[in-house]
N, C-alpha and C positions, 0 to 999 in steps of 0.2 A: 330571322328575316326582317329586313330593317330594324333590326334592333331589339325584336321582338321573337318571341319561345314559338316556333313551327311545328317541329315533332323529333323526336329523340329515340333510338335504338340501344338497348340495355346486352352489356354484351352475355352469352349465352352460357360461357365456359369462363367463370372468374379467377379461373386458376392460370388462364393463358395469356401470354402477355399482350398479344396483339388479336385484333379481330376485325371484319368487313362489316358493313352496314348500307342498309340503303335504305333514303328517308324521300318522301314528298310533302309538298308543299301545297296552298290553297292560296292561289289569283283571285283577290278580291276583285280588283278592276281593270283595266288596261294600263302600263306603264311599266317603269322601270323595277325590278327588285333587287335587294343587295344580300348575299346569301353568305353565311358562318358557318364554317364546324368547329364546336366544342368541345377537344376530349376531356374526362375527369378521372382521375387515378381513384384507388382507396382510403387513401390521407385524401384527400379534399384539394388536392393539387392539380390545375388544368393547363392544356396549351392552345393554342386557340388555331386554325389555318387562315390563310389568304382570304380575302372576300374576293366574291365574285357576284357579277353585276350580268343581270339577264329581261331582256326586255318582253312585255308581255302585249300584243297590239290589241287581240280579244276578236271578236265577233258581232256587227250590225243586223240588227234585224229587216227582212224582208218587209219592201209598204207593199198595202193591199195596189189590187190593179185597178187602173183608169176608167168608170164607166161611160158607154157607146151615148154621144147625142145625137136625137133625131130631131130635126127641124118642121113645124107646122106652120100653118095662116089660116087665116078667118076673112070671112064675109068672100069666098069664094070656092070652088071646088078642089078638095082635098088635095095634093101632089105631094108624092113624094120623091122626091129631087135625087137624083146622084148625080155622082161625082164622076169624071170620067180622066184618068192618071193624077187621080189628087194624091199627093206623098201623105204617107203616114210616120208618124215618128212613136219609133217603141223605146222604151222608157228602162235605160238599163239597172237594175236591184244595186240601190246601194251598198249591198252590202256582198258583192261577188264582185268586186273592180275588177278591171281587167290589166295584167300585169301588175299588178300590185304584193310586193313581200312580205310573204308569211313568216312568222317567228316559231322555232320550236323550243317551248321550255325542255330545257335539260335537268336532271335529277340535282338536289342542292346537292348529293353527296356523291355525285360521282363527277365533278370537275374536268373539263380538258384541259391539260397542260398546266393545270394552276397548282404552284407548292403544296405541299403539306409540312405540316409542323409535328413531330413524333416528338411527344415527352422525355427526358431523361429519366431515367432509372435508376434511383441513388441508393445505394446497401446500407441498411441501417447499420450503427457500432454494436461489433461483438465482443468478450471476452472470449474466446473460447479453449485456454490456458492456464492457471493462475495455480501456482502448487508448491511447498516447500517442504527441503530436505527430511525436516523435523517438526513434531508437533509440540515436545513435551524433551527437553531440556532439564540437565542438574544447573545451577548456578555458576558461573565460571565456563562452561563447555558453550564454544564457538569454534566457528560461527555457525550460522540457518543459511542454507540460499534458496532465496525462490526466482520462481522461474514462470514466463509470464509469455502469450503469444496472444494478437489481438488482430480482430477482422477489421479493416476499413477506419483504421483510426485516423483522425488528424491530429491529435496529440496523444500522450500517454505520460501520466504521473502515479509513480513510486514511492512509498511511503513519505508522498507532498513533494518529492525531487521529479522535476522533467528527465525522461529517457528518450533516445533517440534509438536503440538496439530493439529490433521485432521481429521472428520473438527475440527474448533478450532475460537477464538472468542479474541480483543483486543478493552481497551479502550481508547480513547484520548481528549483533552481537547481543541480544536482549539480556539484560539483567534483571530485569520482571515481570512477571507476564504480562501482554501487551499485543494488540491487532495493530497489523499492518494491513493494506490498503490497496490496490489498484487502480486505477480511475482511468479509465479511457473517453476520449471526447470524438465525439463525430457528430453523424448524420442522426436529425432525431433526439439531439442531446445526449449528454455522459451515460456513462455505464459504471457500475463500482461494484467492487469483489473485496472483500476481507479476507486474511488465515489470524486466526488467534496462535501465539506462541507460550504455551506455559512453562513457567521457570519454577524449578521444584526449589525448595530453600531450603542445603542442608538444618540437621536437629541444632539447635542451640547447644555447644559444647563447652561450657566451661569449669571443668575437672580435667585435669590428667590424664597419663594411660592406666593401669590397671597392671599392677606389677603384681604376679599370680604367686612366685617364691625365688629365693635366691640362695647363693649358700658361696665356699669355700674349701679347697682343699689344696697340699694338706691344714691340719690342724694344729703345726707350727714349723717355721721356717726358722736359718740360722744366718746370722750374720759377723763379719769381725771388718775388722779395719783393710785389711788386706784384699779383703776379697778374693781370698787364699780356701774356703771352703769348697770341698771339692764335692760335689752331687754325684751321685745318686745317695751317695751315704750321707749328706749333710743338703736337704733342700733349702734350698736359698731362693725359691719365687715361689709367692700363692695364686692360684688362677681363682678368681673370682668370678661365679658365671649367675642369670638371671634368667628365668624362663617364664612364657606365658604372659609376655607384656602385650596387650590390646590397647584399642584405644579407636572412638569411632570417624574420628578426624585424623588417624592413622598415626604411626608412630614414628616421629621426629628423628632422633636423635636418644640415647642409652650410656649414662655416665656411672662409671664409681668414685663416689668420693670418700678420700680415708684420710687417717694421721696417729703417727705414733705416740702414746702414751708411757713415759721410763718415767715412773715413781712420782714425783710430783711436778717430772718435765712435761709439758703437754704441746708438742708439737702441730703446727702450723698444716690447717684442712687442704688440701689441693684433693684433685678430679682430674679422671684421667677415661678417655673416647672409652667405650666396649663397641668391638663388633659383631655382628650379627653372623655368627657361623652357620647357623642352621634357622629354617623357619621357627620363630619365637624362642631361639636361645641367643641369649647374646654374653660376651666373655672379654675378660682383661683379664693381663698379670701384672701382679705387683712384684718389683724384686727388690734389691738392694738399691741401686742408684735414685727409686721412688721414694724409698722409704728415710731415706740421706735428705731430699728434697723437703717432709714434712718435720725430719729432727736430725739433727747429726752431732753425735751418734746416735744412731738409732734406739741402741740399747748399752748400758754403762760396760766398760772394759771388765773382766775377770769373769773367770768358768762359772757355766750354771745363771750369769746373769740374764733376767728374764726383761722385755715391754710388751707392753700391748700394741695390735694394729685395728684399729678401729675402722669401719665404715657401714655404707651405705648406699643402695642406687638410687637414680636422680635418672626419672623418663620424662621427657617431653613430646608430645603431641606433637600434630601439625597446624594446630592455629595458637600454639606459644603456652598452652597448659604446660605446668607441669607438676609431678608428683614425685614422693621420697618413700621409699622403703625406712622398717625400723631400722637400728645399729647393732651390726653383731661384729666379732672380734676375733683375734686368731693370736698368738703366744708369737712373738720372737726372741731368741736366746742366741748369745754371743756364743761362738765359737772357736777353737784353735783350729789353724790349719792339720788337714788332713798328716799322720804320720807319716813319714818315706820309708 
């Protein structure tokens, strides 16, 4: 009221968003007043309405009434005189004029036709979304996505990148563990959410596979110039097989590498693929054109003449280990072509 705290109604139900009130006021003296409503939210937030202006005239008090004179004289016989159509004049209360406008105060808070001002209603920022694929990753294994939905935002930033997608959803590729972030900005100031990602880091592998045994058969092959030996009665290839190769970075690749030894010729190491036939076996043959490739001839001309064929496996891992088996041997011996 002029500027000044008159009296205020608390509303009754703080969980509603709107509520009625009606407040009065105290006329100190006759005149003008200029009259406020203040609403206040629960953040501290207010609006204020229109002023209105109401006039207040008040009340005169009644004067007491006129006492009667009676007129006397002396130094002769008493009279008391009248009046005979003397006017009299009655004396109307100041304070009951006649036709004079009365003022009726109206309640400060119930206005005729004057605006009102309703606060806006602004929703604080929520995450109420924020989740990824995976928590807990091996090394190398991508990607993560997560996935993000947010109430009332005016912005939104992803691991420190702006997003315009709500909800909305990004991929990443961690290579060690490492928290990403959500950050949503609004009403009220930001909101922020984390997901931690853990990256498992395979064992440190630096050995080879684990070659369990290997072997050969048969236990001698025959060769001649012609390559006129005719099999099953004279074998001419060794199948070299290895089994039982591990390896906890898994297993690469499975080589045999050999070379013919005739007397004090020592022929020239080559390697040649094995594959993997069955789980943890793996196998190559060697025949004649290989064995040409480490010495030629293989083995010296004339019946009965004997060389060695030597080798060894050679496993590699999958992060570039690798390991050798010992050397073991197998007899070649020249041959005449089969009789007709």
């Amino acid at each position: 009221m002029n500027g000044a705290f008159a009296n205020r109604a608390v509303n009754p139900n703080p969980g509603a968003t709107y509520f009625s009130a009606e407040m009065t006021f105290q006329a100190t003296a006759p005149g003008s007043y200029v009259l406020e409503c203040v609403a206040i939210d629960g953040d501290g937030l207010n609006a204020r309405s229109e002023p209105v202006t109401v006039f207040y005239t008040g009340m005169l008090d009644t004067p007491p009434p006129s006492p009667t004179a009676t007129a006397t004289s002396t130094g002769g016989p008493r009279a008391t005189p009248t009046s005979t159509n003397t006017p009299t004049s009655t004396v109307r209360p100041a304070d009951t004029p006649t036709n004079t406008p009365t003022s009726t105060v109206r309640p400060a808070d119930t206005p005729t036709n004057t605006p009102t001002s309703t606060p806006t209603t602004q929703t604080r920022v929520v995450i109420t979304m924020f989740e990824a694929s995976k928590t807990q990753i091996m090394a190398g294994e991508c990607p993560v996505t997560f996935s993000w939905q947010v109430q009332a935002p005016t912005a939104i930033y992803f691991d420190g990148q702006g997003v315009t997608s709500n909800p909305g959803s990004g991929d990443r590729c961690p290579t060690s563990t490492r928290s990403y972030e959500l950050v949503a900005h609004g009403y009220l100031g930001p909101v922020t959410e984390s997901i931690t990602i853990v990256v498992i880091q395979p064992p440190s592998d630096t050995e080879g596979p684990v070659i369990g045994r290997f072997g050969h058969s048969p236990g001698k092959i025959y060769w001649d110039e012609a390559d006129s030996c005719n099999p099953p009665t004279y074998p001419i290839e060794a199948s070299i097989n290895a089994y039982n190769i591990t390896d906890p970075s898994g297993v690469e690749a499975v080589k045999v590498a050999y070379r013919v030894v005739d007397g004090k010729l020592n022929g020239q190491w080559q390697t040649k693929p094995m594959s993997q036939v069955q789980t943890g076996v793996w196998s190559a043959t060697i025949g004649p054109n290989d064995l040409e490739l480490s010495l030629n001839p293989p083995v010296s001309y004339g019946c009965l003449n004997t060389s060695t064929l030597e080798y060894y496996i050679q496993a590699f891992d999958g992060v570039g280990n690798r390991s050798d088996s010992s050397t073991r041997s197998l007899i070649v011996e020249f041959c005449y072509p089969a009789p007709k």
